[in-house]
Every structure is written in C-alpha cells, then in structure tokens.
Phi, psi and omega in degrees: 000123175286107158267154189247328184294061186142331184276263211275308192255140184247134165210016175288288195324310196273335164307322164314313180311329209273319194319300193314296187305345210270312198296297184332296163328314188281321176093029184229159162338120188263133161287100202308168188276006165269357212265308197280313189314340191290330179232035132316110210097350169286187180257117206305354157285323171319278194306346177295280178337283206303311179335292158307355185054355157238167191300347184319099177295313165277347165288299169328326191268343174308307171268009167267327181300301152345274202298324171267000177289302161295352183277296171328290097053279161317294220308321150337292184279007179283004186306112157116358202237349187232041209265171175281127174307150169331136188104286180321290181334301180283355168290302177335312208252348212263303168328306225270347131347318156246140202303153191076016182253085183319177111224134152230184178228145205223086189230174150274348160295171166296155189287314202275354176261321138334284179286319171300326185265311157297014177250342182281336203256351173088008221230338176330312189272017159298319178237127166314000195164140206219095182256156202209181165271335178302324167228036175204169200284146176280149169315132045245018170319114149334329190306347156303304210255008192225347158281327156314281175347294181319311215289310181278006177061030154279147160307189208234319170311332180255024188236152170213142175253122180275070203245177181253351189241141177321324185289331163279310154334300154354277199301307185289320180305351172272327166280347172098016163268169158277167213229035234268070137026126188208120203261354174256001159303183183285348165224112184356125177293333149335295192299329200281320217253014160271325190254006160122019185291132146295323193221176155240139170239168161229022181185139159325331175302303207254065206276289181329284199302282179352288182300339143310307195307307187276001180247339183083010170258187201231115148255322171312000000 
C-alpha cells in the first residue's frame, strides 16, 4: 500500500499555495508552508482542523470546500508540478512484476484526485485498491488498510504500508501491517521511526530489498 502526496507524488509547493490561498481568501491566519507540510496525508477537513487549531467542523469542511475549488481551478498551470518522485515508476513497474504481488493506494487525497493523477501518470493499471476519505475515516484511523486487506483477501502479516508521514506509520501499526518509512517526504525520518516505521529507506532503489526484510520474502 502506496501513500501518495510526499510517497509517491511531490505536491508540497502546490499544496501549501492552495493552503495559503484558501485561508486568505476566508480572512484567517495564512499557514506558513512548514505548517501546511505537516498535515499533508490527512483528510482535508482533518488538516483543516489542525491548521485551525480548532475543532470546528463546519468551518473545516468550509475551507476544505474552499481548497478544492483552488485546487480544481489550478490544474492547468499545475501541469507539470505534480511529477512522480524519482524512482517510483520503476519500483513501481519492478513490484508490479512480481507474482503475487498486491499494490494499492491509501492517501488522503480525494478518489477523483486519485484517480486523475495516476492516469496522468500512466500507474492507473498498478493498483488493485484505491483507499480515500471518500469512503473511510482519515488517517491515522486503520480503516484504509484493514478495507483494503478485505478487498484483495491479504493477511495483515503480508501488507506493508509505504508512506512519508507519522500518519501513515500509525495508521498501519493500528492495523497490524508492517511498515516502511520513506525519507524524503514530508515528515522527519526521527519522527517516522518515534511512530513505529519498521525500516526507513532513502531512495526508491531500496524499496524492493525493504519489503523482503519486513515482510520475510524474496524480491530480488
């Protein structure tokens, strides 16, 4: 299981911008862009909240509505702004090679923001399961990963979730998977390895070797 925003896809600049845009607009305390990196992988009423510091809900889905309207808005000139980090294609096409081998994806995007970028990106036919906020609680809640599991019949012993963030780390260890870290995201490899990463890697190269050591299998 794939997170995508920090994982797979660099989107801090434009999110922070939209972040930036959204508050403003709204007449609130604009988030500076270390502010925003942080609660990148949440579900954007969620990240709304911590921004705001408060519980407000309705205000949070306000400014979530908000956010995507700029985002939507945006995607022209974001062309070209949204690429896969290095690598990933090719763990990606190197994974998907081998037998018995599941990938899905487990983000905080939106399903149609899912689906619009792996299809930009040629990666649409890789994954087998596509977990969102549209139909499960945001991370670091289990419910991505333990619906996934359901969807493909895998155990919880053979799944590992790759992500850049405390939130993904969480998230799989409240489901019983395993756990891989990935350092070049958005949040500190300290942090990631305080909230349960089994492995860290620091390039995609060495992804494939990871998912034996935590999983006990042979990719190579």
């Amino acid at each position: 299981m794939f997170d995508m925003d920090g994982t797979l896809i660099d989107t801090e600049a434009l999110i922070a911008e939209h972040m930036a845009t959204t508050f403003a607009e709204a007449g609130l305390p604009v988030p500076t862009p270390a502010q925003s990196r942080r609660v990148i992988g949440l579900s954007l009423p969620r990240a709304m909240q911590q921004l705001l510091g408060s519980e407000d809900l309705d205000l949070a889905n306000e400014l979530a509505e908000r956010y995507r309207a700029y985002y939507r808005a945006s995607l022209v000139a974001a062309e070209g702004r949204e690429g896969l980090f290095p690598g990933a294609r090719e763990a990606l096409e190197q994974l998907q090679g081998q037998p018995e081998t599941i990938l899905g994806i487990a983000t905080g995007k939106g399903l149609s923001g899912v689906h619009r970028l792996t299809e930009l990106h040629g990666v649409a036919g890789f994954f087998s399961t596509l977990q969102t906020p549209d139909h499960n609680p945001s991370k670091p809640d289990p419910g991505m990963m333990l619906r996934a599991m359901g969807e493909t019949g895998v155990d919880k012993d053979q799944t590992v979730i790759i992500g850049d963030t405390t939130f993904d780390m969480l998230m799989g260890k409240a489901a019983g998977t395993k756990t891989i870290g990935v350092t070049w995201g958005y949040h500190d490899a300290e942090e990631l390895r305080e909230a349960g990463a089994d492995i860290l890697i620091d390039d995609y190269s060495q992804l494939c070797g990871a998912i034996d050591t935590v999983l006990e299998t042979r990719y190579a």
